[in-house]
VOMAR-228410 format. One line per 4 residues: number of its first residue (from 1); their letters; for each residue x, y, z of N, C-alpha, C. Coordinates in steps of 0.001 Angstrom, whole numbers. Layout:
<rs>
NUM	a	X:Y:Z:X:Y:Z:X:Y:Z  ...
</rs>
This chain:
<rs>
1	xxxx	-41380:16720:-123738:-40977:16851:-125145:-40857:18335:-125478  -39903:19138:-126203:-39856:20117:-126796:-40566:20421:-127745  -41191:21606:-127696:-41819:21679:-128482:-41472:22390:-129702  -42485:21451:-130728:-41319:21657:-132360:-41645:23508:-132926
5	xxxx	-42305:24028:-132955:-42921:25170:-132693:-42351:26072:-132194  -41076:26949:-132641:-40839:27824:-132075:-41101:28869:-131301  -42378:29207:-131711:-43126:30259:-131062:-44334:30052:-130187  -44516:28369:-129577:-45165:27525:-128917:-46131:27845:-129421
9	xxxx	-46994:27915:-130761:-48207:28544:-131252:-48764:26863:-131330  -50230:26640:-131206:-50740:25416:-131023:-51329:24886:-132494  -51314:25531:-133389:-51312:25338:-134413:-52100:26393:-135679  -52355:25648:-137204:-53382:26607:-137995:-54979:26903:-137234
13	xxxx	-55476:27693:-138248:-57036:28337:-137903:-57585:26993:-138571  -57876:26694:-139369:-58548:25922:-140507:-57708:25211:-141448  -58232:24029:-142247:-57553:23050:-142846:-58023:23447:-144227  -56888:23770:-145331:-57673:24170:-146725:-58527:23334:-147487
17	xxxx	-59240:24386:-148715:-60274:23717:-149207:-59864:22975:-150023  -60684:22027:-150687:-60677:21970:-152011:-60167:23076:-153109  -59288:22471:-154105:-59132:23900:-154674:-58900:22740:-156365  -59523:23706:-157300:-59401:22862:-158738:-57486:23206:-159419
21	xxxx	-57823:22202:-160302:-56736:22060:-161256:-56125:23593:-161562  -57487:24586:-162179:-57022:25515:-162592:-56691:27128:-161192  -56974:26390:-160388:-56778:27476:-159509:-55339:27368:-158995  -54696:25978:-158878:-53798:25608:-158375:-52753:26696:-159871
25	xxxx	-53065:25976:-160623:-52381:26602:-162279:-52444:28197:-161992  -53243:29153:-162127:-53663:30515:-161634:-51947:30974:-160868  -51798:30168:-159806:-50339:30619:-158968:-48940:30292:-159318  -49217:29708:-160645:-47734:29494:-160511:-46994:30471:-161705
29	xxxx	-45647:30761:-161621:-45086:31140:-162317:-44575:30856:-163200  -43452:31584:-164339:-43228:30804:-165689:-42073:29743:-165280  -41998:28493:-166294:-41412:27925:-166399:-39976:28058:-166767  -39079:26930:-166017:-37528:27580:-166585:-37848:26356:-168317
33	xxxx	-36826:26940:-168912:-36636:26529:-170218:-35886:25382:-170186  -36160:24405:-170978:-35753:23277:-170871:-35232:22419:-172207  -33992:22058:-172496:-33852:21015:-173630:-33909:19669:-173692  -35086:19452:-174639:-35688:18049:-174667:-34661:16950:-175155
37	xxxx	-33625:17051:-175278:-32494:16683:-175467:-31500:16514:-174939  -31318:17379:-173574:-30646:17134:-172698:-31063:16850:-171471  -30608:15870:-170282:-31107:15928:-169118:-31303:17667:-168713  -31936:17400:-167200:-31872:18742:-166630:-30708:18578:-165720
41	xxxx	-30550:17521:-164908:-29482:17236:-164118:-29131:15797:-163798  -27829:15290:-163693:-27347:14304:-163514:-25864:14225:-162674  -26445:13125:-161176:-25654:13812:-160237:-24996:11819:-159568  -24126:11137:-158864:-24229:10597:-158176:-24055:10598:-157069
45	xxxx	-25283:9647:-155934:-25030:9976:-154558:-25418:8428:-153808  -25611:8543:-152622:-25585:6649:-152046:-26965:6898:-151633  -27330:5459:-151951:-28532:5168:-151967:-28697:3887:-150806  -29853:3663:-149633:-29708:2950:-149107:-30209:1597:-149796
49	xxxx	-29553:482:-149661:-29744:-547:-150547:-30791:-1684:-149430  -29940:-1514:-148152:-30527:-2432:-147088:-29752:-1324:-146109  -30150:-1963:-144486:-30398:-1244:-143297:-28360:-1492:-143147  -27727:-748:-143161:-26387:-622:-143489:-25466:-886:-144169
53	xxxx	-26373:-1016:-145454:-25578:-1334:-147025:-25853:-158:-147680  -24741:891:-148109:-24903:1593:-149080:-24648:1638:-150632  -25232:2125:-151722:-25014:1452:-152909:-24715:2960:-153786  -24012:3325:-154539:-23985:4275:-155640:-25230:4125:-156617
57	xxxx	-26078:5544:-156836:-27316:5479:-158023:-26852:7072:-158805  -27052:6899:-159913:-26446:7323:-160502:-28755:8254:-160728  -28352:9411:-160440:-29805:10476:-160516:-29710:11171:-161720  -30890:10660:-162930:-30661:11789:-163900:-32352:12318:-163881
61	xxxx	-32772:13563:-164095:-33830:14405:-164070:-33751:14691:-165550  -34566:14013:-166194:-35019:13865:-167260:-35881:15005:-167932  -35791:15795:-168967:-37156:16786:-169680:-37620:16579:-170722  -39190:16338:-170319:-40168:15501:-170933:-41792:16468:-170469
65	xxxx	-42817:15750:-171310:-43869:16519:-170868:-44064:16007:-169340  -44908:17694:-169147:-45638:17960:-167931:-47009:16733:-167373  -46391:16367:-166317:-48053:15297:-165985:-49168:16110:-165766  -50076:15251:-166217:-51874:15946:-166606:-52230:16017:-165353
69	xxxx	-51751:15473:-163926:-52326:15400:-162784:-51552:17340:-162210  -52487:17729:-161528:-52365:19004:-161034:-52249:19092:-159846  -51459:18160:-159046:-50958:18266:-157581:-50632:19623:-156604  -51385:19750:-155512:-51351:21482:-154962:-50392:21501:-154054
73	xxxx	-48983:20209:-154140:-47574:20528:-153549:-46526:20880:-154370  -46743:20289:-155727:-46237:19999:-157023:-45011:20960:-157138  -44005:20898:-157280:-42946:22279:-157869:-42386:21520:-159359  -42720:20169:-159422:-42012:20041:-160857:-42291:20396:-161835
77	xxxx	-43428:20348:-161873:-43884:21399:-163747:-42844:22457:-163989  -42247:23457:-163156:-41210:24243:-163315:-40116:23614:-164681  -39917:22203:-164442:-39161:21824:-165293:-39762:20982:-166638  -40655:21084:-166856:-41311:19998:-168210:-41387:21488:-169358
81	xxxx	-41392:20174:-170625:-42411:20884:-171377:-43448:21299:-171505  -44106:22178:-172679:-45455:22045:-172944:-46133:21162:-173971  -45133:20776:-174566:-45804:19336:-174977:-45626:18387:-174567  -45854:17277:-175546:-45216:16118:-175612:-43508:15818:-175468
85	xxxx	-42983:14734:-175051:-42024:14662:-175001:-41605:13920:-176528  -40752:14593:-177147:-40489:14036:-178494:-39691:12484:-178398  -40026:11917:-179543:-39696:10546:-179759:-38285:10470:-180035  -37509:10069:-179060:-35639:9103:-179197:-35786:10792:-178198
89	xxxx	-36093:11515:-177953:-35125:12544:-176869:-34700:12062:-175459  -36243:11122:-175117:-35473:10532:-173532:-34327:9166:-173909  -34255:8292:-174927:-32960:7582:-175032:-31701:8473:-175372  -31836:9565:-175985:-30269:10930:-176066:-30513:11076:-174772
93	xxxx	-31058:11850:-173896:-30806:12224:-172236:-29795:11207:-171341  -30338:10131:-171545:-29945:8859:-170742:-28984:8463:-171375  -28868:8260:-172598:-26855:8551:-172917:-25777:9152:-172760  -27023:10582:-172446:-25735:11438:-172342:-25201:11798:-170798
97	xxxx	-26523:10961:-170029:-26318:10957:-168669:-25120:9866:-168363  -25374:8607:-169079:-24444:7804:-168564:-23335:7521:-169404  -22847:8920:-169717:-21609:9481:-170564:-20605:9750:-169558  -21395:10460:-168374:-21195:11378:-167294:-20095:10441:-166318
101	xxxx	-18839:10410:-166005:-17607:9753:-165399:-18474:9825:-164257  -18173:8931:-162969:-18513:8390:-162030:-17849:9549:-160869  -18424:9891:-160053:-18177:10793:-158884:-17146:9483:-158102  -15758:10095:-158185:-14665:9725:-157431:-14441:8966:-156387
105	xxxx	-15264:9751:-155421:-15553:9453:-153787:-16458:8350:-153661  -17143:8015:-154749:-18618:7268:-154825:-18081:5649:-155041  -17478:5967:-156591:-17814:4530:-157159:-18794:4457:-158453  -18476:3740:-159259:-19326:3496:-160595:-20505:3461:-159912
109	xxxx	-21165:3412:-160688:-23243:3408:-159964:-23224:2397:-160312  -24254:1407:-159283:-24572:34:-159327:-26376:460:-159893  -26956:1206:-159253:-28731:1794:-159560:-28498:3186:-160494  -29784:2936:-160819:-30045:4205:-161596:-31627:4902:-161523
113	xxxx	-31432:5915:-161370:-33364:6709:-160701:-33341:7354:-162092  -34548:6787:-163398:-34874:8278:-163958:-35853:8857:-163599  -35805:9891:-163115:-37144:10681:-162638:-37175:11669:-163697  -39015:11772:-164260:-38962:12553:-165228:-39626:14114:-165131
117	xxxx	-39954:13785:-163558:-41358:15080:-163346:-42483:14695:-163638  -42635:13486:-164196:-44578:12799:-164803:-44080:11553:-164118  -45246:11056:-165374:-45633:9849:-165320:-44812:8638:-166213  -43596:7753:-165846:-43198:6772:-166842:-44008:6171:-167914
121	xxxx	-45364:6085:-167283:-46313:4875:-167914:-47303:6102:-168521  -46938:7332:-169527:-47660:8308:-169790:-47310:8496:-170958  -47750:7805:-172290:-47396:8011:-173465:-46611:9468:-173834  -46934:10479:-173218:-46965:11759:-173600:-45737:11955:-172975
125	xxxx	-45326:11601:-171783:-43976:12339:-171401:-43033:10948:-171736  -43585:9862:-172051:-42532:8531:-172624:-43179:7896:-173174  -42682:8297:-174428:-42866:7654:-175813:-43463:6066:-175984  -44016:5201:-175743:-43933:3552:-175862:-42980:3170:-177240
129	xxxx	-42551:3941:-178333:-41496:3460:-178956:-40155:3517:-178567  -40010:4686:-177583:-38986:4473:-177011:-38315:3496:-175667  -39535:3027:-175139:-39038:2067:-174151:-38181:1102:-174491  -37827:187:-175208:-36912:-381:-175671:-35735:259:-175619
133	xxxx	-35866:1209:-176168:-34470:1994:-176636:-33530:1604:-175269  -34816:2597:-173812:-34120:3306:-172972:-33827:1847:-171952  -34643:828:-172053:-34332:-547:-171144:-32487:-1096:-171879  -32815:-1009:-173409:-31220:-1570:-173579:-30307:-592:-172940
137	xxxx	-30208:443:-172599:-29220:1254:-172074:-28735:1318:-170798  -29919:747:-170399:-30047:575:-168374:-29258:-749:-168282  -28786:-1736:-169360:-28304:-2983:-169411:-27218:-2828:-168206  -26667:-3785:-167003:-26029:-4151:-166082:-26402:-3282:-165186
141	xxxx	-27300:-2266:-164895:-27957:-1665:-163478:-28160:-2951:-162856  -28328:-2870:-161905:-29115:-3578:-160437:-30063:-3422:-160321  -30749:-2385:-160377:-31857:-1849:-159728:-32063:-2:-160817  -33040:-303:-161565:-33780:1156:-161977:-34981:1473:-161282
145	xxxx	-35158:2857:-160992:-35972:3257:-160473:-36768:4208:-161367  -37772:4390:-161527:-38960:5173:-161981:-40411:5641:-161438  -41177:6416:-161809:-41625:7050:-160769:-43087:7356:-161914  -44297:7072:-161200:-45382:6663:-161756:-46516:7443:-160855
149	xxxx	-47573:7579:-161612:-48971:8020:-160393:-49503:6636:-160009  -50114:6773:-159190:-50670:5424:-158904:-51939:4558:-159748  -52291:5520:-160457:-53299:5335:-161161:-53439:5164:-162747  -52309:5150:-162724:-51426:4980:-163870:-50332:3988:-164086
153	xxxx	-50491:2886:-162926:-49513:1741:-163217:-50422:376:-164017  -49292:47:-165232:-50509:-627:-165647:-49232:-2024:-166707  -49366:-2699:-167489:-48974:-3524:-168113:-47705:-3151:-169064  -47524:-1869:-169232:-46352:-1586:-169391:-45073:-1373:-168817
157	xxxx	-45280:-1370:-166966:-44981:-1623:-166412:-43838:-2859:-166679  -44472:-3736:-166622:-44045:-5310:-166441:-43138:-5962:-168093  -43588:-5017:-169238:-43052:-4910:-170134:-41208:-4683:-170268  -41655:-3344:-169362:-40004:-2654:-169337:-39466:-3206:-168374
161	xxxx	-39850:-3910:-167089:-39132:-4366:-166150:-38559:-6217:-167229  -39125:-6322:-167557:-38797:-8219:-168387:-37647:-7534:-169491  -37496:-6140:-169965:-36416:-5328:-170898:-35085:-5438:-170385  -35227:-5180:-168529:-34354:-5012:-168034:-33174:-5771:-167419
165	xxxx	-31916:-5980:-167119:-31131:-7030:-166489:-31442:-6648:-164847  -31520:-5896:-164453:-31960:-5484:-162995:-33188:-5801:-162599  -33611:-4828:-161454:-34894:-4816:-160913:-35549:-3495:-161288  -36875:-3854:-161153:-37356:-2332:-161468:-38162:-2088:-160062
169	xxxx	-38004:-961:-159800:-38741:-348:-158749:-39392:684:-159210  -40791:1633:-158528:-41169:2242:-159326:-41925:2659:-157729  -41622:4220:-158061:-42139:5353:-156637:-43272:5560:-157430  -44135:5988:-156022:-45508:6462:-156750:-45640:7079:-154961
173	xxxx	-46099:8266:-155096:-46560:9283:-154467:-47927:9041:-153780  -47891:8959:-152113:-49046:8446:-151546:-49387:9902:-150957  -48147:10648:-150511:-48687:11861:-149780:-49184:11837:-148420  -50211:11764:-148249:-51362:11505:-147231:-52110:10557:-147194
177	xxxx	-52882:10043:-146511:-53840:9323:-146272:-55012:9316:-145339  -54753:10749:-145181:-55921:11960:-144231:-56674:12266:-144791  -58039:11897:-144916:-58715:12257:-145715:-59480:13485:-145773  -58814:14018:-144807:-59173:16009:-144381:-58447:16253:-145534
181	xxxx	-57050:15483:-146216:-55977:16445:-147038:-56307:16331:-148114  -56794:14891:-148751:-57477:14217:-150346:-57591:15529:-150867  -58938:16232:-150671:-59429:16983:-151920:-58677:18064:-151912  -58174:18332:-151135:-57053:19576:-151401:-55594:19115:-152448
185	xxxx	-55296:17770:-152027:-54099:17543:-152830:-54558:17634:-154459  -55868:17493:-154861:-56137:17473:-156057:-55374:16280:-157192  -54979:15245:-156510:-54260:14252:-156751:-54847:13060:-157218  -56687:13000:-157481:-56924:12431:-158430:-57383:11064:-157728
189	xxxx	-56839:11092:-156551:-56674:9353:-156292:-56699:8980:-154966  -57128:7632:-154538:-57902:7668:-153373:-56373:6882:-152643  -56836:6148:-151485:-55800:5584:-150580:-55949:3687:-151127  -57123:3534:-151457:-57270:2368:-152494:-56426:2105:-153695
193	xxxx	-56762:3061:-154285:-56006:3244:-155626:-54384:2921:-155410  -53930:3714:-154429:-52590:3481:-154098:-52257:1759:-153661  -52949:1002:-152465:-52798:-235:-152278:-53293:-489:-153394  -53777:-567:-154994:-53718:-1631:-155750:-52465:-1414:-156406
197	xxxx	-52291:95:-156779:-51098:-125:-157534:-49654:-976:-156894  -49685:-998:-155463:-48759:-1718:-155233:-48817:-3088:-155592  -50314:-3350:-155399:-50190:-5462:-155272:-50237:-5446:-156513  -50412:-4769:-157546:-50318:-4961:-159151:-48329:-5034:-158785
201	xxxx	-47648:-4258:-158597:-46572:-4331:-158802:-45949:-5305:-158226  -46041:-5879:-157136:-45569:-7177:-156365:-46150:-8185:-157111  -46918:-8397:-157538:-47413:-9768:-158241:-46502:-9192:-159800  -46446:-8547:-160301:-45098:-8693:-161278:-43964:-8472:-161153
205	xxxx	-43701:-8564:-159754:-42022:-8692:-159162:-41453:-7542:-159292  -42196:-6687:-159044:-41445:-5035:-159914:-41973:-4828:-157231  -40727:-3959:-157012:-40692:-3221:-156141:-41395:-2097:-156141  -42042:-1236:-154943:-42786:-362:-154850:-42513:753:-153572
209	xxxx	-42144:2180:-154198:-41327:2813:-153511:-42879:4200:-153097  -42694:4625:-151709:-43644:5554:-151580:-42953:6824:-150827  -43346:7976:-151553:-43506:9081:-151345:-44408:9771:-150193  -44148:10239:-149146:-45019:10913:-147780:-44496:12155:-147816
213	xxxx	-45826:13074:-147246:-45292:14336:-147371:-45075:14661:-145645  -44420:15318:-145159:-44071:15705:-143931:-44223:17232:-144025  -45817:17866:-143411:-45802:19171:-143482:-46557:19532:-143998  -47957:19109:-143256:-49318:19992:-144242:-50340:20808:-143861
217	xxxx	-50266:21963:-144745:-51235:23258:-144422:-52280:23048:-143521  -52482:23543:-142595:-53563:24046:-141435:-53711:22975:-140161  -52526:22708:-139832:-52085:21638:-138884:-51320:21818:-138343  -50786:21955:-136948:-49279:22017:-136290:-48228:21353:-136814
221	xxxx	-47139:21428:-135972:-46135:20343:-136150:-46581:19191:-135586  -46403:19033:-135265:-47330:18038:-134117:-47722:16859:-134931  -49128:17321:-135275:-50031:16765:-135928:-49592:16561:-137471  -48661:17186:-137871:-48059:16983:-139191:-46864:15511:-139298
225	xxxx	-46371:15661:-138218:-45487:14434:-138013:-46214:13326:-137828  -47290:13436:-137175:-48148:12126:-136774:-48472:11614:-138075  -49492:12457:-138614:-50478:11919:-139927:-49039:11291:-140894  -47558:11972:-141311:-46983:11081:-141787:-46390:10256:-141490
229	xxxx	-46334:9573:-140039:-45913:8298:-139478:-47200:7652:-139781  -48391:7698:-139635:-49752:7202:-139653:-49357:7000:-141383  -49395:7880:-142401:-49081:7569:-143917:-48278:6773:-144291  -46765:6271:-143350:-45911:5600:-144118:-46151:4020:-143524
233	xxxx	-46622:3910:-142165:-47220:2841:-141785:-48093:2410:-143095  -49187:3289:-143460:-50216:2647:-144683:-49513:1942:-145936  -48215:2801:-146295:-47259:2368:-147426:-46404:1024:-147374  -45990:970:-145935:-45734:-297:-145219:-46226:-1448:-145250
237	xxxx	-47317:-1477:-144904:-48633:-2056:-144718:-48833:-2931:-146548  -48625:-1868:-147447:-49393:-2010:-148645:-48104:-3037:-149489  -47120:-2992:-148527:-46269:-3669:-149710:-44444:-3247:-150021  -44765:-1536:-149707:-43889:-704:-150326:-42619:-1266:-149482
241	xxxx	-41277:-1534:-150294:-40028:-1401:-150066:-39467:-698:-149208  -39680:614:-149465:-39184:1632:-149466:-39813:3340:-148938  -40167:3610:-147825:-40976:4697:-147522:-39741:5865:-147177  -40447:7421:-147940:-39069:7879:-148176:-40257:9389:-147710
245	xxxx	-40261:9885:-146406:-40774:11493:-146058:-39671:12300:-146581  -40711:13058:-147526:-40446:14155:-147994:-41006:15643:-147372  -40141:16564:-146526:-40288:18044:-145915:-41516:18700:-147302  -42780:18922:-146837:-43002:19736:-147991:-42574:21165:-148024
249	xxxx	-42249:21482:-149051:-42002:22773:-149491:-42088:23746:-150269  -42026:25063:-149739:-43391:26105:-150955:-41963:26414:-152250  -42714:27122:-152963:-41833:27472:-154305:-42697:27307:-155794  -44036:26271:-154835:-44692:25991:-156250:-45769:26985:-156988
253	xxxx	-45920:28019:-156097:-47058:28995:-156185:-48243:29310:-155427  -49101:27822:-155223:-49925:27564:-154441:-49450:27435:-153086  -48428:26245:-152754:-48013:26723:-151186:-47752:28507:-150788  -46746:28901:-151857:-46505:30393:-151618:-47665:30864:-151029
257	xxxx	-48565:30909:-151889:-50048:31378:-151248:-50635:31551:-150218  -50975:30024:-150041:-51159:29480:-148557:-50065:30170:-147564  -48980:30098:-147770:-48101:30672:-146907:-48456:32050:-146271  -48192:33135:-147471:-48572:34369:-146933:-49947:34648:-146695
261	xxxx	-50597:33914:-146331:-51631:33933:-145541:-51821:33084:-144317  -50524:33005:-143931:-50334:32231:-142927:-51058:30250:-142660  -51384:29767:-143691:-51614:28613:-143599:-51211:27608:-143434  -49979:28524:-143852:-48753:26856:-144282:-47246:27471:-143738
265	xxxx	-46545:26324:-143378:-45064:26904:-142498:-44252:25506:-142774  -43430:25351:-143029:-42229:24218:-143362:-42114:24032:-142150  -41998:22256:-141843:-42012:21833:-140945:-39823:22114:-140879  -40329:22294:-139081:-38566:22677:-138402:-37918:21163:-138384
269	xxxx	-36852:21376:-138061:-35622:19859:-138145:-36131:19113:-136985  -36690:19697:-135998:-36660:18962:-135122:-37931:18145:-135456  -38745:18488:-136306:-40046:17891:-136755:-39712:16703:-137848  -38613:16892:-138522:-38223:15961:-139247:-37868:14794:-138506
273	xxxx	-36662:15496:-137834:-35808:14404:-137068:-37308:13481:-136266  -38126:14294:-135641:-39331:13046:-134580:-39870:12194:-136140  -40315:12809:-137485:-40927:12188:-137798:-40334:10997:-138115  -39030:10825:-138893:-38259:9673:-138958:-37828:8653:-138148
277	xxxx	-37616:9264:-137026:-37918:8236:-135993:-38672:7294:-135546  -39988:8093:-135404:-41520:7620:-135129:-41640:6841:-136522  -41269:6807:-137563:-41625:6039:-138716:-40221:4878:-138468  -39468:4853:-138036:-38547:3666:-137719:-39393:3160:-136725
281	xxxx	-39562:3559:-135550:-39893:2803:-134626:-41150:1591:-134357  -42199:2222:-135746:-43340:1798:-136161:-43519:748:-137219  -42302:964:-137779:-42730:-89:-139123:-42092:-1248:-139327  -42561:-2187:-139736:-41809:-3160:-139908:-40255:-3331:-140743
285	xxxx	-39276:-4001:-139890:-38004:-3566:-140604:-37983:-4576:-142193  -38912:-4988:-142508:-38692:-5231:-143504:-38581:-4146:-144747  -39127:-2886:-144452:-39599:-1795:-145115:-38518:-570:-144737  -37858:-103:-146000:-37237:810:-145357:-37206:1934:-145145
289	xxxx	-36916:3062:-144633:-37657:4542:-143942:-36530:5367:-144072  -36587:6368:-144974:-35469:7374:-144861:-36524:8911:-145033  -35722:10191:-144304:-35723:11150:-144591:-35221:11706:-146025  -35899:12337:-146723:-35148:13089:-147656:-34618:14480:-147249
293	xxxx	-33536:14568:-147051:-32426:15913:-146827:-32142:16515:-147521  -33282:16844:-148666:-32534:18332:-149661:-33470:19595:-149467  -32579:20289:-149529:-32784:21982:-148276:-32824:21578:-147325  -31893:20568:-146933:-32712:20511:-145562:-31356:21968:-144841
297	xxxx	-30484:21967:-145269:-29890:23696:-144638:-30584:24502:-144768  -31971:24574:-144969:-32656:25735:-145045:-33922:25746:-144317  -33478:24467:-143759:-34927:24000:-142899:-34625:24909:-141347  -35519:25441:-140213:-35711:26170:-139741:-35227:25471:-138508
301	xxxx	-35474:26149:-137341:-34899:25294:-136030:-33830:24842:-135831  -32426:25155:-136759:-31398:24952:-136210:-30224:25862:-136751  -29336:25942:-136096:-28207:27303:-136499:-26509:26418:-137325  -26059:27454:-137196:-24485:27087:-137920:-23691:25735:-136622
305	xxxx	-24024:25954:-135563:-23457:24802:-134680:-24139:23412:-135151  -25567:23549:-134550:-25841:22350:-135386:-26348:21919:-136419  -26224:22450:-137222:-26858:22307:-138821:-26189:20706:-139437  -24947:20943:-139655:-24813:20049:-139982:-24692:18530:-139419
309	xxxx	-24507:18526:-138036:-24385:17095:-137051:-25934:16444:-137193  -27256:17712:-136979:-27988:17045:-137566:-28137:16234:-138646  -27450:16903:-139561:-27866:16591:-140855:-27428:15091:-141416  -26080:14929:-140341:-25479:13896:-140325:-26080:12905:-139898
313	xxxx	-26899:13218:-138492:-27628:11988:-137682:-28680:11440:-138628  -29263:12406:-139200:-30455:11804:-140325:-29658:10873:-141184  -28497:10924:-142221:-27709:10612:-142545:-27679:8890:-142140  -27186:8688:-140718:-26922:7608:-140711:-28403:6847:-139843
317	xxxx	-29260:7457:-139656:-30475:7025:-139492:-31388:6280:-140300  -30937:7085:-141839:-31652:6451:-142976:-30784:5226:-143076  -29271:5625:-143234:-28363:4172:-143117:-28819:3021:-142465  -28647:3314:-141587:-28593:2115:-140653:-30453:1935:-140035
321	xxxx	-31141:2599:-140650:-32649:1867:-139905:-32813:2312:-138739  -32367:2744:-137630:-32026:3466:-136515:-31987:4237:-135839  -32324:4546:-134802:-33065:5746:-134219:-31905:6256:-133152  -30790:7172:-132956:-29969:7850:-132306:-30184:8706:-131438
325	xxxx	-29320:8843:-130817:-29733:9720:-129155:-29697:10436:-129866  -30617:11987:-129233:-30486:12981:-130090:-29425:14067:-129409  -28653:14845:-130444:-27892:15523:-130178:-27840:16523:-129051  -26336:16773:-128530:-26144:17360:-127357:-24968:18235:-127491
329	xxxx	-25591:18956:-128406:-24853:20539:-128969:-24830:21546:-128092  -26006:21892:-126873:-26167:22451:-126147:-26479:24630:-126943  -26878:24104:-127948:-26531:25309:-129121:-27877:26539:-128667  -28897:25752:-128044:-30152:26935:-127818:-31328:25940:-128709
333	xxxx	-30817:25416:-129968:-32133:24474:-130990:-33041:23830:-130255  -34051:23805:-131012:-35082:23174:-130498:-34374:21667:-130421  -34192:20391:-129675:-33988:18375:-129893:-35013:18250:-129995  -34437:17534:-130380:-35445:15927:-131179:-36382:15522:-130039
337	x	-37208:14218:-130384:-38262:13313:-128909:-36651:13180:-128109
</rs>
């Protein structure tokens, strides 16, 4: 096997500490400015629906308050308020998102993701007078998606999904399930917590989408790919639809940190590419397994030859469920297993 490690280094010194709410807060920088009135962005792109069915979802990034949880991967606070999210601003966002003409190449959107940077089920960044509003608007989706802590899924839930003509699915962020990583993520919440919030959501017919991080401080590559094939198996396991590794990446302050002190290093393509694999090859195909590919041109270990063929193979990997010979660019890059 090649090793993912450019510089064949065998890995970090030490695995970080514990670190509080406010220390994580301490590193970060100011916030960009945001109108509670307007989305931040609204984009369409294909979404895997099943293992070679692709579907149009129509992505709007919603600005609303900041979640109370103080996550030490976190880069979204960048975009929230400092308060509350005001009452009827997230039903204007979501109008004015699906104002927005349909990307050409795509197709009308059949799904729709609002991701808000919090918590759906968080009075503070969504209103409970406004849920109504924003379920009549989602009227003929297929499938909405929303995005919750785990510890925070609760009967309102099941409220807005019975609002809806679709399905509701609802991501919730597992991360890890290393319990070397827990108190460092500062995330509030155990690997329990996560399996209930799922069987709460399957017993009200609502889908359950999980978040893995690929790439954590004071660990090789190696060992970083493992623990999130070992994590999305657990998400698997628990129920989830949908297991979706996410590259972690600095920008939030605290990784920065860690970084220039050498703790932390973005996992290379070729670390992606094994981990997605190893998470196809492992899980049951009832469950589906995609890479997330944004920056991924900025991800390390590969040049202008193969940048993009990779990028492609991931591409139809997430498509199709499927694990592909790995490329034979002959470019100098580190391949895949």
């Amino acid at each position: 096997m090649t090793p993912f490690a450019a510089d064949g280094s065998a890995g970090f010194s030490s695995l970080p500490e514990a670190v509080s709410s406010a220390e994580i807060r301490r590193t970060r920088g100011p916030k960009h400015a945001v109108d509670p009135r307007r989305p931040i962005a609204v984009w369409d792109e294909e979404e895997v629906a099943a293992p070679g069915r692709l579907v149009t979802c129509r992505v709007v990034l919603l600005a609303g308050a900041e979640c109370p949880f103080t996550c030490a991967m976190c880069d979204l606070w960048q975009h929230t308020l400092d308060g509350p999210t005001p009452l009827g601003a997230l039903p204007e966002q979501i109008a004015t998102a699906l104002a927005q003409p349909a990307d050409p190449d795509l197709g009308e959107p059949r799904w729709i993701k609002l991701y808000n940077a919090s918590n759906f089920t968080d009075p503070h960044a969504v209103p409970p007078a406004d849920i109504p509003r924003i379920a009549a608007l989602l009227k003929g989706f297929e499938r909405v998606i929303v995005e919750t802590h785990p510890r925070l899924v609760d009967a309102s839930l099941e409220a807005f999904a019975g609002g809806l003509t679709g399905r509701l699915e609802v991501a919730l962020g597992l991360e890890t399930t290393d319990p070397r990583f827990l108190p460092w993520l500062n995330k509030q919440m155990t690997t329990a917590d996560f399996a209930a919030a799922a069987v709460r959501l399957r017993a009200a017919g609502i889908d359950a989408r999980a978040f893995v991080l690929l790439g954590l401080p004071g660990i090789d590559e190696r060992e970083s790919v493992a623990e999130a094939i070992i994590t999305a198996r657990f998400a698997a396991a628990a129920g989830c639809r949908h297991v979706c590794l996410i590259p972690t990446r600095p920008g939030n302050g605290h990784l920065d940190e860690l970084a220039a002190g050498g703790r932390f290093v973005p996992v290379s393509a070729a670390a992606a590419e094994a981990a997605l694999a190893g998470a196809i090859a492992t899980i049951p195909a009832a469950c589906l397994v995609t890479l997330d590919r944004w920056d991924w041109d900025r991800m390390s270990g590969q040049c202008d030859v193969c940048r993009a063929p990779r990028r492609d193979r991931i591409g139809m990997m997430n498509r199709d469920r499927g694990i592909l010979p790995p490329l034979s660019s002959r470019c100098g890059c580190p391949d895949d297993v």
